[in-house]
C-alpha positions, 0 to 999 in steps of 0.5 A: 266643483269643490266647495270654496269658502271664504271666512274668518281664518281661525280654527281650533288651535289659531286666531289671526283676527282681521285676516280671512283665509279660504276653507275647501268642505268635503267629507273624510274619505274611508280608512279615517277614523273619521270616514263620512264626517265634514271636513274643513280644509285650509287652502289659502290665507292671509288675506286682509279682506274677503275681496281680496280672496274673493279675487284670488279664488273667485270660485269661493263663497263669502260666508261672513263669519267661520264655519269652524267647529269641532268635530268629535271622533265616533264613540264606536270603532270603525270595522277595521279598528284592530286595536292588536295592532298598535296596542291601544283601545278606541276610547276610554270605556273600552275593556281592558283585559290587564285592568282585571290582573 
């Protein structure tokens, strides 16, 4: 059963007051960069009320305020980070071999 949840519809890059959409939580699956971690996943919205998404996705919970928060990347790699690959480094403390030319 997944975890339906019925909040505010915000998140980091939008607000739509007084509409409340419906979140699925789960965790990031391996090869994320990101692996492990909760997810928060957009699955319906623009409902003017939690009873009216309550009636669409009866499964759902009605949570009374967002459970929106940023989640920030690890500060060490996952193993198979390769940074050869795409030519870039994990994060900004990194060493970088050109930096010492």
């Amino acid at each position: 059963m997944e975890d339906m949840r019925i909040e505010p519809e915000r998140g980091a890059e939008y607000r739509r007051d007084g509409e409340f959409a419906v979140y699925v939580y789960d965790v990031y699956p391996e090869g994320s960069v990101r692996a492990g971690q909760e997810r928060r996943r957009f699955l319906d919205g623009g409902f003017t009320s939690e009873a009216g998404a309550k009636d669409a996705y009866p499964a759902a919970t009605i949570e009374g305020g967002s459970g929106y928060r940023d989640i920030p990347l690890p500060r060490t790699a996952p193993d198979w980070f390769d940074p050869s690959i795409a030519g870039e480094r994990w994060n900004d403390d990194d060493d970088d071999d050109d930096d010492d030319d």
